[in-house]
C-alpha positions in Angstrom: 0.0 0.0 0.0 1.4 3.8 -0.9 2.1 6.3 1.7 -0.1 9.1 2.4 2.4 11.3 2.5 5.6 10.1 -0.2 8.5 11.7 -0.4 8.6 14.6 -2.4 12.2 13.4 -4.1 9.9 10.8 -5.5 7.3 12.6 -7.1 7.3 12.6 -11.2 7.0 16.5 -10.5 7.5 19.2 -7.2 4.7 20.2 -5.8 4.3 24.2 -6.2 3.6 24.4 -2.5 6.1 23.3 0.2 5.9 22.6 3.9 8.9 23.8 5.7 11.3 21.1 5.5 10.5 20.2 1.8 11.2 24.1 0.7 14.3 23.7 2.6 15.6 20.4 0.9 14.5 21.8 -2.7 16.7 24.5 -2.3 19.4 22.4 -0.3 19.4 23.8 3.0 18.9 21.8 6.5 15.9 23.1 7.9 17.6 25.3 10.7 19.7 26.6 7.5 16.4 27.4 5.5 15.0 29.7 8.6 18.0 31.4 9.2 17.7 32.3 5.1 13.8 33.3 5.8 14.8 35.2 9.0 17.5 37.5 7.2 15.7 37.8 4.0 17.3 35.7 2.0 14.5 33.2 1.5 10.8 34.2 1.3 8.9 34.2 4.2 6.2 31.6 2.9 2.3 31.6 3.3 0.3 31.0 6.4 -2.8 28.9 5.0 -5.6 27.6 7.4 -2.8 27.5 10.3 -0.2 25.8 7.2 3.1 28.0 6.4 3.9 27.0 2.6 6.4 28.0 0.4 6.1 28.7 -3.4 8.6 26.4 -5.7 8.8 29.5 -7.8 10.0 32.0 -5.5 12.1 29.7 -4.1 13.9 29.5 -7.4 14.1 33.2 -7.3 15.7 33.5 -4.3 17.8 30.8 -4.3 18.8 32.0 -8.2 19.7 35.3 -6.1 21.7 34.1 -3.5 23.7 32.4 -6.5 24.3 35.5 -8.5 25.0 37.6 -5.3 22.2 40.2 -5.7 20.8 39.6 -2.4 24.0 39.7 -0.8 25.2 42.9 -3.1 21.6 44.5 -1.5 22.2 43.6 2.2 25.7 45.0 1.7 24.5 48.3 0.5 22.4 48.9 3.5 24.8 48.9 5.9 27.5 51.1 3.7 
């Protein structure tokens, strides 16, 4: 009998909407990584729904694309010069 709830690395497809520990692993974080990330900015701060915090695969992909490219880094540095 399937699980309820599979693993997300097993899906044919990511789902658009992550729980916490799912937005961290997509984006290749530990969890206590990923909050530190929300906490300073870095990462969006999700979605509460119906008591739920979700994150959104595509912003994810945004931030993480500009934590690669430096941007968010380039931004936070600017705010303390």
């Amino acid at each position: 009998m399937k699980s309820r709830n599979p693993d997300p690395r097993e899906n044919s497809y990511p789902p658009r909407g992550m729980r916490r520990e799912t937005a961290a692993w997509w984006v290749g974080f530990s969890p206590t990584k990923f909050d530190e990330l929300v906490t300073d900015g870095r990462m969006p701060p999700g979605v509460l729904v119906d008591g739920c915090r979700v994150w959104d695969r595509y912003q994810l992909d945004e931030a993480f694309t500009r934590i690669l490219t430096g941007s968010v880094a380039a931004t936070a540095w600017s705010r303390v010069a």
